[in-house]
N, C-alpha and C positions, 0 to 999 in steps of 0.2 A: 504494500500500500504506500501511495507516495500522502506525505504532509510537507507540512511546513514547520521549520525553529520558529522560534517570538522574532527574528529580526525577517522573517519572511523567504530563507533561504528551502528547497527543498531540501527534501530526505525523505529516505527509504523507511520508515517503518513496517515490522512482523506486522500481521493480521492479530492474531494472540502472542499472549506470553508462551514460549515454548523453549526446545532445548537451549537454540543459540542463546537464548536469553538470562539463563541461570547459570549461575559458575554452582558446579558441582560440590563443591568442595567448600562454599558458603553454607552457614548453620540455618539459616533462615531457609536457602530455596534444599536442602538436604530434607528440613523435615515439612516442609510444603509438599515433595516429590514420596517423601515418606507417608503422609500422611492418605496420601490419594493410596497405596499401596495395600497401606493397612486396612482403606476402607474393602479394596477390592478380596483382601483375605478374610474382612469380613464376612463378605458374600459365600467364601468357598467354606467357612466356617456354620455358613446358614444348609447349606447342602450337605453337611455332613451331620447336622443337626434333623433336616428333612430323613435321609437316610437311616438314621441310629431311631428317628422316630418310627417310619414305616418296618423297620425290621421288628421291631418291640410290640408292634401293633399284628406282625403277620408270623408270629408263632417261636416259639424256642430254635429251630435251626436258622432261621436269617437273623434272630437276635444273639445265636452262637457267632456266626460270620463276623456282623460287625463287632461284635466283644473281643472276640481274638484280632481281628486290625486293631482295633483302638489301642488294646495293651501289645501291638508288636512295638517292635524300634521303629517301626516308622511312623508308625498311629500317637503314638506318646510323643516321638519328636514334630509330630504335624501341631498336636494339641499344645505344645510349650510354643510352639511358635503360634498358633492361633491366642494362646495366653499374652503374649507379648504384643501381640498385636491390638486385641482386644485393650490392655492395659494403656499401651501409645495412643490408640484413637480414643481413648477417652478423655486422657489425662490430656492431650492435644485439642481436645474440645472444648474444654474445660478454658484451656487455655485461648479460643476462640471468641468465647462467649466474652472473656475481661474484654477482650478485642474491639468485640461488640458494643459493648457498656463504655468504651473511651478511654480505657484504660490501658498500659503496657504499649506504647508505640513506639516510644524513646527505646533507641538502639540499645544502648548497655539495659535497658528493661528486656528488650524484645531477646536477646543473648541469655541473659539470666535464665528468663522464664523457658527458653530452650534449651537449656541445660537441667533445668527442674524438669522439664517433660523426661529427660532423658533418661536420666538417672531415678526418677520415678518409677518409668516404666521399667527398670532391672531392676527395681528392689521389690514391686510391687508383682512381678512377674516370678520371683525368685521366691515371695514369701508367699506368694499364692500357692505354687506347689509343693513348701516345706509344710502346711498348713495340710495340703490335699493329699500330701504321702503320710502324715502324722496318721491323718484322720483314715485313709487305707489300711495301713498299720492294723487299729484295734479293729 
């Protein structure tokens, strides 16, 4: 799309924001690019939810099925990442809504508070399942 600067010279402007436009390696566009992600493993987290639901519903051998994925290595490592994911898009929503209300725009704010989502979601993702193996346990 062509524009104009304020002194009336053209330029080339994106259509949207997209890759060219984010430095990777920036905390801000990391967990903007993060955050679309987690919503999208959200979704694969709803199908495995639809799934574990109709197996439970259609008799003991399709609820044998999914019970043995869910506790293989790969069913448990899908779930700690559906865990962490679920904990980032919340704790990042969370952090939207200040957004929303006017709050946290100021850069060294908007850093902090992306290093709180951060480090939230590994502690909150870590004690979830120290909580969920305890409670396995008895």
């Amino acid at each position: 799309m062509i524009g104009r600067k304020s002194d009336g010279t053209p330029i080339r402007r994106p259509l949207s924001p997209h890759l060219q436009v984010y430095d990777m390696f920036q905390l801000t566009s990391a967990l903007s690019i993060a955050g679309r992600i987690t919503g999208a493993a959200w979704t694969a987290g709803l199908v495995v939810l639809v799934w574990w639901l109709v197996a439970t519903a259609s008799g003991p051998g399709a609820y044998a099925g999914v019970s043995w994925f869910l506790s293989s290595w790969l069913g448990v490592l899908g779930m700690f990442g559906l865990t962490a994911a679920a904990w980032f898009h919340t704790l990042n929503g969370v952090r939207h809504l200040a957004w929303d209300a006017g709050y946290g725009y100021a850069i060294p704010t908007t850093y902090k508070s992306g290093w709180a989502v951060l480090i939230g979601t590994a502690v909150m993702t870590v004690l979830t399942w120290v909580i969920a193996i305890i409670a396995w346990a008895n």
